[in-house]
C-alpha positions as CSV (number, residue, x, y, z in Angstrom):
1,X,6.7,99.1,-26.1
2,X,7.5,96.1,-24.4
3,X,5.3,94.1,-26.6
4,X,7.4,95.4,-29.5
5,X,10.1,94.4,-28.2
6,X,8.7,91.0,-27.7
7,X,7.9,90.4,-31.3
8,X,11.5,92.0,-32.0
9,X,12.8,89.2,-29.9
10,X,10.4,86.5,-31.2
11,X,11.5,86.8,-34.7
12,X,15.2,87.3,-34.1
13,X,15.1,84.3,-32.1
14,X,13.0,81.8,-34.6
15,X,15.4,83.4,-37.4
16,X,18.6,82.2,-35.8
17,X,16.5,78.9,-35.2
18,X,16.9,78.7,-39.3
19,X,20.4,78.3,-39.2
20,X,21.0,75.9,-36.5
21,X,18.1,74.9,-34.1
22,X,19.1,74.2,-31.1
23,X,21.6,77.4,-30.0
24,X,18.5,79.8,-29.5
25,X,16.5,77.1,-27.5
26,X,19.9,76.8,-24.9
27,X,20.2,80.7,-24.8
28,X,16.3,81.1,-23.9
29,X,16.6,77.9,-21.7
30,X,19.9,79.6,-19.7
31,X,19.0,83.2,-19.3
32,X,16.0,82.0,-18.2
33,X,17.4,79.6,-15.5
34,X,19.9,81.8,-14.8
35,X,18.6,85.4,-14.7
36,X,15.4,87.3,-14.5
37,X,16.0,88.7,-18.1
38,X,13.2,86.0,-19.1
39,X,10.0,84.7,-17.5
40,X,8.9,81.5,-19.1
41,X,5.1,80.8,-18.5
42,X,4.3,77.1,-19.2
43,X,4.6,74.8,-21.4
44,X,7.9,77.0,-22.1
45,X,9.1,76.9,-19.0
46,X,10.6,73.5,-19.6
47,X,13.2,74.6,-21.4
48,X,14.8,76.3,-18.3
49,X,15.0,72.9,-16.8
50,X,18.2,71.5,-16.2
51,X,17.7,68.0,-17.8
52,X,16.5,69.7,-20.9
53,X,19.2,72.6,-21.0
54,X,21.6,69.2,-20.8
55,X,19.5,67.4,-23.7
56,X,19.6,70.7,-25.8
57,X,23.8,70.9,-24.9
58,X,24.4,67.1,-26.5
59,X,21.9,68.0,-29.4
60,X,23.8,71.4,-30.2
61,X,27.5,69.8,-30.0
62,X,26.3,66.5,-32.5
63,X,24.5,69.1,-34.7
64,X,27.3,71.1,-34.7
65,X,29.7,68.3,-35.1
66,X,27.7,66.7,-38.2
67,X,27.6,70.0,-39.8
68,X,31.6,70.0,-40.0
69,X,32.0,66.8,-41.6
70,X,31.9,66.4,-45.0
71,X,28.5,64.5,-46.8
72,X,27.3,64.1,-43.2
73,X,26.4,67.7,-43.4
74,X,24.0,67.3,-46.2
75,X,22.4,64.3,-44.3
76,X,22.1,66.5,-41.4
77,X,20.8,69.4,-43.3
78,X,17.8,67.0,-44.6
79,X,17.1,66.2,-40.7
80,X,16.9,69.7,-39.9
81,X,14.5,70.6,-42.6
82,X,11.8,69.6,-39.8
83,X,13.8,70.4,-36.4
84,X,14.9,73.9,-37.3
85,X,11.2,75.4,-38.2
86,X,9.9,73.8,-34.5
87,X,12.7,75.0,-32.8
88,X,11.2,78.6,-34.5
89,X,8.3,78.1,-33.6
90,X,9.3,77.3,-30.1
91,X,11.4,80.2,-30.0
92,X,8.7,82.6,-31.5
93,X,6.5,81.1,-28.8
94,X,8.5,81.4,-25.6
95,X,9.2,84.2,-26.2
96,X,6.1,85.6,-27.3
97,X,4.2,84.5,-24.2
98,X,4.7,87.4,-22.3
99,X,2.6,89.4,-24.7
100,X,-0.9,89.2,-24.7
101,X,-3.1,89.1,-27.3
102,X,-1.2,87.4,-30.0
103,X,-3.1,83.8,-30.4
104,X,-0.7,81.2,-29.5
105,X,-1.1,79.2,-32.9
106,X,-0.1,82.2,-35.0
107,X,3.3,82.6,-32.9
108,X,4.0,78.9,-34.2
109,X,3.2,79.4,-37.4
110,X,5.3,82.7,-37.6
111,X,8.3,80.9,-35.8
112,X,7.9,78.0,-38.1
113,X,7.8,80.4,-41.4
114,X,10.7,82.5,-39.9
115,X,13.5,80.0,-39.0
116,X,11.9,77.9,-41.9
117,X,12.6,80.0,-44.6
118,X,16.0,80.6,-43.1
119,X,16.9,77.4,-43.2
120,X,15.7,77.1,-47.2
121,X,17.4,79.7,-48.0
122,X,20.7,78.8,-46.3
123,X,20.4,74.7,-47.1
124,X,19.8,75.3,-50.9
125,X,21.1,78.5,-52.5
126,X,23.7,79.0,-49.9
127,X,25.2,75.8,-48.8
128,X,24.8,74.7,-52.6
129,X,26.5,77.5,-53.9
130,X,29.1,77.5,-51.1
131,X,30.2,73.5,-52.1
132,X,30.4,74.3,-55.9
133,X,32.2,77.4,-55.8
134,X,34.5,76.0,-53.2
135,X,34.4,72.0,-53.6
136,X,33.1,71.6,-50.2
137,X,36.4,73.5,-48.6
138,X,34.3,76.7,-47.7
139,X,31.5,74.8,-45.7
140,X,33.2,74.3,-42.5
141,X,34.0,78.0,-42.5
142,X,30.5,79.1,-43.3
143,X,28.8,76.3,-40.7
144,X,31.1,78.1,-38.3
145,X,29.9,81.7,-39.3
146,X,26.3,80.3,-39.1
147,X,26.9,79.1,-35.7
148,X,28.7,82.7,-34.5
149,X,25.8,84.8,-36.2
150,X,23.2,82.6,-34.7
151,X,23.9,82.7,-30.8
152,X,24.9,86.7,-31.3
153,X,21.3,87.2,-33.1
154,X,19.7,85.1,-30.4
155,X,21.5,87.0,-27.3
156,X,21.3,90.0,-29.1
157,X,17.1,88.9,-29.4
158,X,17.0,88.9,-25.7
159,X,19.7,91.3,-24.9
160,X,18.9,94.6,-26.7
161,X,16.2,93.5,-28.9
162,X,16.0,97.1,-30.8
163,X,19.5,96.0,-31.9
164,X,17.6,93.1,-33.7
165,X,14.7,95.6,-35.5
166,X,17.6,97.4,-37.1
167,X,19.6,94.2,-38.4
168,X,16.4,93.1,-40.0
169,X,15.6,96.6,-41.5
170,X,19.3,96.7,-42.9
171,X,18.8,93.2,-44.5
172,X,15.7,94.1,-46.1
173,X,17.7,97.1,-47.6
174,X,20.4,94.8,-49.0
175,X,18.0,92.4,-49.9
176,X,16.3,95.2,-51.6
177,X,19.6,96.6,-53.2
178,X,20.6,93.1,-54.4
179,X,17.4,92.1,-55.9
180,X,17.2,95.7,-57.9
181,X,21.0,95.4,-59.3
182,X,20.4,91.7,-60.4
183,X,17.3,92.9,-62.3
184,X,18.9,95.9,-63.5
185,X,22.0,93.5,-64.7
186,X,19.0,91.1,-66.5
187,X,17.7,94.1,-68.4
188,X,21.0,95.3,-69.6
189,X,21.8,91.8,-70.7
């Protein structure tokens, strides 16, 4: 059980990676410093230290602060195209390591697909959509959202990680819904 839990946890943490990088790293790096909710075994470890739980605090406030500002959002969404799939995979990985017998590369690579494909979906058919419908008035509210939604999903990942299991089986129902009324609404069309 507690290695289902794990991969519960590894992939709710590497998804709220998608939507901003560095708030899942800081809540892995603080519980673990802080508590005995997590163990990190090397090289993971590191991101319970205090210089790096500093480091990660300045990255998150100018990521945060660059995704408020108009056309410096877009700029900063193009940098995290490659920071927000290896904070996933770092994510997926620190908090995979407890359980044995997943290979080390294919934790990477599912933390890197996770928050990856998070972060496509949210940087072009969300964000996009957001800015036209709302001429760029809606993205501070969303970028907020995003922010709130990523560090409950990633305490919620460490926290009560069964919590996590059922988010992602409701989303795939929605998903599921949504795809089947937009092809039902092609059809009739």
């Amino acid at each position: 059980m507690e290695a289902l839990l794990g991969i519960f946890s590894a992939f709710g943490l590497s998804a709220s990676a998608g939507l901003n990088a560095y708030i899942p790293l800081l809540v892995i790096g603080v519980i673990a410093h802080y508590t005995n909710l997590i163990k990190l075994n090397p090289p993971y470890d590191a991101l319970a230290n205090p210089y790096i739980l500093i480091l990660i605090g300045i990255l998150l406030i100018i990521e945060m602060l660059a995704d408020k500002v108009p056309m410096a959002n877009h700029i900063n969404d193009l940098i995290q195209t490659f920071v927000r799939p290896v904070a996933g995979a770092i994510a997926f990985g620190a908090s995979t390591n407890i359980v044995t017998g997943i290979n080390p590369i294919l934790a990477l690579a599912c933390g890197l697909l996770v928050a990856g494909s998070v972060h496509v979906v949210k940087s072009a058919a969300v964000r996009p959509m957001v800015t036209a419908t709302t001429a760029g008035a809606g993205n501070v509210p969303v970028s907020i959202a995003e922010d709130v939604t990523s560090t409950v999903v990633s305490l919620l990942s460490i926290l009560a990680p069964i919590a996590i299991a059922v988010l992602i089986i409701i989303a795939i129902v929605l998903l599921i819904w949504w795809w089947a009324r937009r092809t039902s609404k092609k059809e009739t069309a």
